[in-house]
N, C-alpha and C positions, 0 to 999 in steps of 0.2 A: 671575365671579358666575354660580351657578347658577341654573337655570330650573324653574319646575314648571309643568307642561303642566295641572292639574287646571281645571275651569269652573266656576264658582260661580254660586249660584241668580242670583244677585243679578246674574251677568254675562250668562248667558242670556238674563232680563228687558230688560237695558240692548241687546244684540246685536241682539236681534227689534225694539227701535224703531229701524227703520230707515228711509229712504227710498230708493229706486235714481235714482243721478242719470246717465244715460244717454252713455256716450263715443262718439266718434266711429267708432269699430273696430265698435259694437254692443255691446259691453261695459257690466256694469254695475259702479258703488261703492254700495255700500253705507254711507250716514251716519247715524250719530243725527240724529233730526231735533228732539228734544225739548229747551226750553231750560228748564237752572235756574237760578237764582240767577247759577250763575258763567260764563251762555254769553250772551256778547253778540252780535249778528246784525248790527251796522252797526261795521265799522271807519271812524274818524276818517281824513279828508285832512286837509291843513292847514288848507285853507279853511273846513271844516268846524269843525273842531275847537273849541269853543268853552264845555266842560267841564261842560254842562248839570245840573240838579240836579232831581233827580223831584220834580214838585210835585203830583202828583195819586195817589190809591190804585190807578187805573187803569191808572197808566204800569207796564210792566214795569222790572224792574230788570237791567242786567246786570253790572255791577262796579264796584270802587271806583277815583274816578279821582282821583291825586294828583300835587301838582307836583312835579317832581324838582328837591330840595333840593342836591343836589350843583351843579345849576345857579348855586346863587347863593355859590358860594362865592369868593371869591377867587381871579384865576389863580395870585396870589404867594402860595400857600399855605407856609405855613415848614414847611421838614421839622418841626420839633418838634414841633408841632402834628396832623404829619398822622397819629400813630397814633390819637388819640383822636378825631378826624373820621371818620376812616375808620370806627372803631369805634360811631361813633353813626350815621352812615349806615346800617352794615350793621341797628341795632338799629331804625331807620327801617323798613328792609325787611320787617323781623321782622311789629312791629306792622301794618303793611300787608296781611300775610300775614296775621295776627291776626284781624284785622277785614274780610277777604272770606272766613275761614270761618264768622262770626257771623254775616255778609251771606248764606253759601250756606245756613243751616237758619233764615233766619227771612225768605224770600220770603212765603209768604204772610202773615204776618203786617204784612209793610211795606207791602203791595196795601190790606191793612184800615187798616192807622194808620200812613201816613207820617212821624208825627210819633216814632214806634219808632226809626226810622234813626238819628234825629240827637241822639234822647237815649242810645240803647244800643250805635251804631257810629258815626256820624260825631263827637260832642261826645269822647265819648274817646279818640277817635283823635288828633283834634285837640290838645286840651289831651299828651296821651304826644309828639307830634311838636313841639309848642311848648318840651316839657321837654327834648326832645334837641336841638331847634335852639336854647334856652338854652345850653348847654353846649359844645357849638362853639362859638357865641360866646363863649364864656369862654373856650375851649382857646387860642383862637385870638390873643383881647385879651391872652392874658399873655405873649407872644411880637411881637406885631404889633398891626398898628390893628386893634381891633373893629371887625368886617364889620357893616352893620345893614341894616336892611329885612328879613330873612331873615322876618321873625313873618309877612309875608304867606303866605310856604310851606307852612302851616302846614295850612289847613283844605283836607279833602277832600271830593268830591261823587259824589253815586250818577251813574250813568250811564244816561243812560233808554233805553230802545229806543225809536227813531223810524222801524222799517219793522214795524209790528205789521199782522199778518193777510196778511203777505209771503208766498205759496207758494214752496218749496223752488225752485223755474223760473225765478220771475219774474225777468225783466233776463238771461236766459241762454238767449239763441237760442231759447227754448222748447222746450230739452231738455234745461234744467241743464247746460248751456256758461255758461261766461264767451265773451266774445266777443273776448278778449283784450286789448284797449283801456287797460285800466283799470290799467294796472301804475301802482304807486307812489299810485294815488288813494286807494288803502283801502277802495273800491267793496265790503266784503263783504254779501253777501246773505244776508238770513234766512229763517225760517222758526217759523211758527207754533206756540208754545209746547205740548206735549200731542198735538202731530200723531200719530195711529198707537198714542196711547196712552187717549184719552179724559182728556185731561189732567193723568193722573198724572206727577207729576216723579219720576222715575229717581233723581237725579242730588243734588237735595238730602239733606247728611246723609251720605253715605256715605263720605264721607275717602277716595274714589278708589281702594273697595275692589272689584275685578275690575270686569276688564271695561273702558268706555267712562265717561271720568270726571266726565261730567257737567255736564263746563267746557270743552267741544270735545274737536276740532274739527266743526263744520257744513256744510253741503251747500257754502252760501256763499264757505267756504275755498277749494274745489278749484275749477280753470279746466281744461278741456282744450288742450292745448299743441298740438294742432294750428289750434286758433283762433287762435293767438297769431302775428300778423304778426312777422319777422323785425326786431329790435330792438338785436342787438348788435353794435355799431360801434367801432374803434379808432380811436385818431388818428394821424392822419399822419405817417407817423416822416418826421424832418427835420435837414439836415445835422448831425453831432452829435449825434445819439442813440448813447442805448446796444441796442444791439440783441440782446447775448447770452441766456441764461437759466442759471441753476443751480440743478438739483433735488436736492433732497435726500429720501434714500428711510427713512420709521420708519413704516413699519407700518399697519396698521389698525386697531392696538387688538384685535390677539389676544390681548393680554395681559388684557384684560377689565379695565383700570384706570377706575374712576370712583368720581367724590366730587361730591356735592354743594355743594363750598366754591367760593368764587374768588379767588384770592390777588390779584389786582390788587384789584380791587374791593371786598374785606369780606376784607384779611389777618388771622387770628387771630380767626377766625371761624367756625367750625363750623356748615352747612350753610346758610352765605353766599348759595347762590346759590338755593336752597329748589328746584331744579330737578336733572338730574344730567346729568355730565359725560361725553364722552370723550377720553379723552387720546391722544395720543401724544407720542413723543418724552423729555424727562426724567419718567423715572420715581419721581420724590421730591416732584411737588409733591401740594399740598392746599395746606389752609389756613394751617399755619404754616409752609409756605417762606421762606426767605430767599437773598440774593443766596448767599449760602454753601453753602445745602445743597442749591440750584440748580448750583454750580459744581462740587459734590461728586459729585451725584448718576448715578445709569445712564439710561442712554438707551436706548430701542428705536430709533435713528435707524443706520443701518447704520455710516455717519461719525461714531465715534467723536469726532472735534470736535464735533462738532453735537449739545450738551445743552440745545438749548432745548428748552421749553414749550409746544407747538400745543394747546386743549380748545377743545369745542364741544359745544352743549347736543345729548342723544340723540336717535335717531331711535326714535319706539315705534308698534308693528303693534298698534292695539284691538282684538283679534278674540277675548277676552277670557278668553286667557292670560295669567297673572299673571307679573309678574317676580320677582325675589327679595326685589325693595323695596318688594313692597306696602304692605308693614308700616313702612315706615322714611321717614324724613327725605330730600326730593326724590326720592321713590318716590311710593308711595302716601297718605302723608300728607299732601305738595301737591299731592295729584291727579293728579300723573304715574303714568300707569299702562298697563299694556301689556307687549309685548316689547319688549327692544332690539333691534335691529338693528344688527350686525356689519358696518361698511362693508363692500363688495364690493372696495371699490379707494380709495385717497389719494394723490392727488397734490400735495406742498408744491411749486412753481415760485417761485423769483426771480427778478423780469423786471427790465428798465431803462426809461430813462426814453424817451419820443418826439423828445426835443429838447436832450438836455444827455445827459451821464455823472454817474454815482453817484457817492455815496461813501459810506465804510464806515457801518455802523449800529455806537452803542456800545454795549458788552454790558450785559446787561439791562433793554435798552429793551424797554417794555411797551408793547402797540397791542391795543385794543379795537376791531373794527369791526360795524357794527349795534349795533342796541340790546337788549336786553334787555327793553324797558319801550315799545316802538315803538305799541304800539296806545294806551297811554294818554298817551303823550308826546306822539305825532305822529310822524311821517316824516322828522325833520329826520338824525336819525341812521340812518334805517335803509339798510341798503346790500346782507345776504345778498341773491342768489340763485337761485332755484329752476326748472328746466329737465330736458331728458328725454337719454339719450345718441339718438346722431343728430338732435339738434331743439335743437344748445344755440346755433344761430343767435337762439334765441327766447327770452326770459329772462322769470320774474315776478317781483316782490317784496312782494304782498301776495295772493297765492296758492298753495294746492300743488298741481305738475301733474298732471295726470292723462295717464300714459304709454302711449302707442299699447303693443302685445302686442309682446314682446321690447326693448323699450324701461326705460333703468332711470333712477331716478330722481336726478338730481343736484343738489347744493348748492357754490354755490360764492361763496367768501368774496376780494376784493380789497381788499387792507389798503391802509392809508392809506401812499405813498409817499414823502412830506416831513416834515422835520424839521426841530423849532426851532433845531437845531447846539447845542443846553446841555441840555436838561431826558431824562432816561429817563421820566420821566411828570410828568402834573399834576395839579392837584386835581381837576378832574372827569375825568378820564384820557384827557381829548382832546384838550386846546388844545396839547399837545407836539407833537403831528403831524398832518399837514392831510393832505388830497387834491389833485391836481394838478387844476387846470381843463382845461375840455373840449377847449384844445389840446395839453394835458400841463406845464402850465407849474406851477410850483408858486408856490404866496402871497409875496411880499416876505418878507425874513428867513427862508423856508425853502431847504434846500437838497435834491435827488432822491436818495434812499437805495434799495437794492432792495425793489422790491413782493413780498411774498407773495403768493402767487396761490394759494389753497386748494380744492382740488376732493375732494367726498365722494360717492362712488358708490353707490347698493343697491337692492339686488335685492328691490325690493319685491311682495309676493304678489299676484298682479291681485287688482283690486275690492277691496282694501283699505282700512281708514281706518287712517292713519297722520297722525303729527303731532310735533314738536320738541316736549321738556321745555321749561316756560316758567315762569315764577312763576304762581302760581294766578290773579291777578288780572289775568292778560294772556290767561287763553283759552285759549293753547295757538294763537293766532292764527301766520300765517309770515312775518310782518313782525317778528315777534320774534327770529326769528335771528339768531345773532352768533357770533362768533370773538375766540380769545384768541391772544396770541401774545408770548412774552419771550425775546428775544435772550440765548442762551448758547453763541454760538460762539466757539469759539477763537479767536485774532487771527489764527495763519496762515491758518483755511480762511475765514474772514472776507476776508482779503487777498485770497484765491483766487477767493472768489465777485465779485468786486466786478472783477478781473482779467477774469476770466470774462465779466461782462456788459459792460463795457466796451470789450471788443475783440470783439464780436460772437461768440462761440461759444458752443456747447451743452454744458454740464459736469455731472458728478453728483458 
C-alpha cells in the first residue's frame, strides 16, 4: 500500500490542537486534546461499568454503548446455523458503526435536544438490532432449540462523560504521567472538550479525513512506562512442565497485506472488521477464506509448513500524513487514519505449559485474544499488552507507553493456551479455548496446547501520537487490542513443535 506524504488544511488545524503531555526524559507528546462526538475521556473498569444513558443536554457525549449479542448465543451453536449468525453479527457491527457516525455530526444538537438521540440514533438502532437478533433466532430454531431472551440485547445507550472540566494532568503526577498503578482498571483521563481551540470541534464530520481523527487517541491514553512498577511475573515452572519454545520466523508484513475483514469473526464479509489489518504468514486470507484456500495458500513464514494465519489491528502515526485509505473502508471512512507503521521486528514464540506437556493443536483452530470492543464491553476479555524494549519487565493494558529516547514501542499478544480437545471454534469464539490460571493450570476438560507468544516491535517517531485501528465506536482506545491466530501447520512440523517444547529445547 502506497503512501502520500501531502498535509491537508484540515490536518494542520487538527495537528495545532494539541497539548504537550510531558515524559520523564524531558520530552514532549503531542495530543489532541479536543473531544468530539467520537472521544470518550473516561474508560469503563468493570466496577464501573454500568452502561449509563445521557439524561441531561449538558452531559457530553462520547459513544455508542452496546451489548455484545454474540454473548448470548448458545455455546452448542450448530454448524448449520453458524453461517448465517455470523452473518447477522457482522451486520450488527455494521449498524453500530452506522449510528456512531450519525452520533459524531450531530453532537451538538444532542447537548440541545436529548430527546434527538433516541428518536434518530438510538430507537433505530434498536429496532435494526431487534430485526437481526430476530433472525438468528430463527437460523438457529430451524436446526436446534430457539435461544430466547436475546430481545434484551437489543437497545443501546449513549455514554456520558463523567470527568468533564478534567485538565489534560489531572490524576498524572502532575505532569501528564500515569502513575502506572492503574493497568487493567481503565482509569483513562480526560480532558476538556475545545481546549486550545475556543471550542471548535475539529473532529465532528470529517469521516477521518487527514490528519487526527477526531475519535482519539487523548492525553489520557498514554502512561509513561518508566512510572510503571515492574508487573510481569511467570509462574513457577514445576515438575512436568514443558519447558521448550518453537519460533516460527514470517515476516513483518513487508509485504504490505492488509484488509479490513475478519474471517473468524464476520466470514464473507467485506470490511468485517471496519478497522484494518496486518497480516502475516498465509497469504490468501480476507474475508472469504476458507479451511481450503487457507491449506492452499503461500506463506511469508520462512517454514514452508507453517501456512497459518497471525493479523492484528495497525499501528498508525497522526501526524497528519495520510495513508492510501483515507478514502476507503477501515481507512479513513472509520476514522482510522494516519501512517501505518511497518513493524520493526515480529516475534511468533510457542511456549509450553508451567506444570504438564502439550499436545498438538488441530489444524485450523481459530484463537482470538483481547477484544476488539474492550472499552464498551469491559475488561473481561481484554488481554493485549503494551510496553517499551528494555522496560517490558513493566506491562499496561489500558494505556500506550510512552518510551524513554531509543526505546521502542512494543505490543504483545499471549494467546489462550487450553483447549476443549473437540471444538476448532465456537459461537462467540471463545469458550473453545480458555487460559490457564495463575498457576498455569488449565480449567477441567481442558487440556495445554502450545501458547503463542506474539511480539510487535516499532520504531515509533518521538512525541508522537499513535494509536491501533479500532471500530469507530471504541475510540481508538489500547484496551482494544487484540490478535487473530488460525492453525495451518502441517502435521509433521506440528509433531516437531509440540517434540520441540516438550523435551525442553529451543527450535525454529
Amino acid at each position: 500500500m502506497g503512501r502520500t506524504r501531502k498535509r491537508s488544511t484540515v490536518a494542520n488545524r487538527a495537528v495545532a490542537a494539541t497539548a504537550a503531555l510531558v515524559l520523564g526524559g524531558g520530552g514532549l507528546l503531542a495530543v489532541n486534546v479536543y473531544a468530539s462526538a467520537g472521544e470518550g475521556r473516561s474508560g469503563p473498569s468493570d466496577q464501573q461499568r454500568s452502561r449509563p444513558e445521557v439524561r441531561n443536554a449538558g452531559q457530553q457525549v462520547s459513544t455508542i454503548d452496546c451489548p455484545e449479542v454474540a454473548d448470548g448465543l448458545p455455546e452448542d451453536l450448530p454448524d448449520r446455523a453458524r453461517g448465517e449468525v455470523d452473518l447477522e453479527l457482522a451486520r450488527i457491527d455494521n449498524r453500530v458503526t452506522d449510528a456512531y457516525q450519525r452520533l459524531a455530526q450531530s453532537r451538538e444538537r444532542i447537548q440541545q435536544d436529548p430527546a434527538f438521540a433516541e428518536n434518530a440514533i438510538l430507537g433505530p438502532l434498536r429496532q435494526e438490532r431487534l430485526a437481526s437478533i430476530e433472525r438468528i433466532a430463527v437460523a438457529i430454531g430451524r436446526v436446534a432449540e430457539r435461544p430466547q431472551g436475546m430481545e434484551g440485547l437489543a437497545p443501546c445507550t449513549l455514554r456520558g462523560d463523567d470527568t468533564q472540566g478534567q485538565d489534560p494532568g489531572d490524576g498524572q503526577d502532575g505532569q501528564g504521567q500515569d502513575d502506572g498503578q492503574d493497568q487493567g482498571q481503565g482509569g483513562d483521563q480526560g480532558q476538556d472538550p475545545g481546549d486550545g481551540q475556543g471550542g471548535q470541534d475539529q473532529g465532528d464530520g470529517q469521516g477521518g479525513q487527514g490528519g487526527q481523527a477526531g475519535n482519539g487517541p487523548v492525553v489520557g491514553d498514554f502512561a509513561d512506562i518508566a512510572s510503571v512498577q515492574p508487573n510481569v511475573r511467570a509462574p513457577r515452572q514445576r515438575r512436568g512442565a514443558s519447558t521448550g519454545t518453537f519460533t516460527t520466523s514470517c515476516g513483518r508484513n513487508e509485504n504490505k497485506k492488509f484488509n479490513p475483514d475478519n474471517v473468524i469473526v464476520a466470514p464473507g464479509v467485506r470490511n468485517g472488521a471496519h478497522h484494518m489489518h496486518d497480516y502475516v504468514g498465509n497469504q490468501a486470507t480476507d474475508a472469504f477464506s476458507d479451511n481450503r484456500t487457507l491449506a492452499n495458500g503461500r506463506t511469508s513464514c520462512r517454514n514452508q509448513g507453517d501456512r497459518s494465519t497471525y493479523y492484528w489491528p495497525v499501528l498508525r502515526v497522526q501526524d497528519g500524513r495520510d495513508e492510501a485509505d483515507a478514502g476507503e473502508d477501515g481507512g479513513g471512512k472509520d476514522r482510522n487514519v494516519g501512517r501505518i507503521l511497518t513493524p520493526t521486528e515480529v516475534t511468533l514464540d510457542f511456549v509450553g505449559s508451567p506444570v504438564s506437556k502439550v499436545t498438538a493443536m488441530p489444524r485450523f483452530l481459530r484463537i482470538i485474544t483481547g477484544d476488539a470492543k474492550a472499552f464498551t464491553n469491559g475488561l473481561t476479555n481484554a488481554n493485549a499488552s503494551w510496553s517499551c524494549t528494555g522496560l517490558e519487565d513493566r506491562e499496561l493494558t489500558d494505556k500506550y507507553p510512552l518510551c524513554p529516547q531509543g526505546s521502542d514501542v512494543v505490543r504483545t499478544f499471549r494467546f489462550q493456551s487450553c483447549w476443549d480437545g473437540r471444538n476448532t471454534d465456537s459461537a462467540n469464539h471463545r469458550t473453545h479455548v480458555a487460559f490457564a490460571d495463575d498457576d498455569g493450570r488449565c480449567p477441567n476438560g481442558f487440556r495445554a496446547i502450545p501458547q503463542l507468544v506474539q511480539r510487535v516491535v516499532y520504531d515509533v517517531p518521538p512525541g508522537s501520537v499513535f494509536a491501533v485501528d479500532s471500530f469507530p465506536e471504541q475510540l481508538h482506545k489500547p484496551v482494544t487490542d487484540h490478535g487473530d491466530f488460525i492453525n495451518v501447520f502441517d502435521s509433521r512440523l506440528m509433531t516437531r513443535m509440540v517434540g520441540c517444547i516438550n523435551t525442553g529445547r529451543r527450535c525454529a
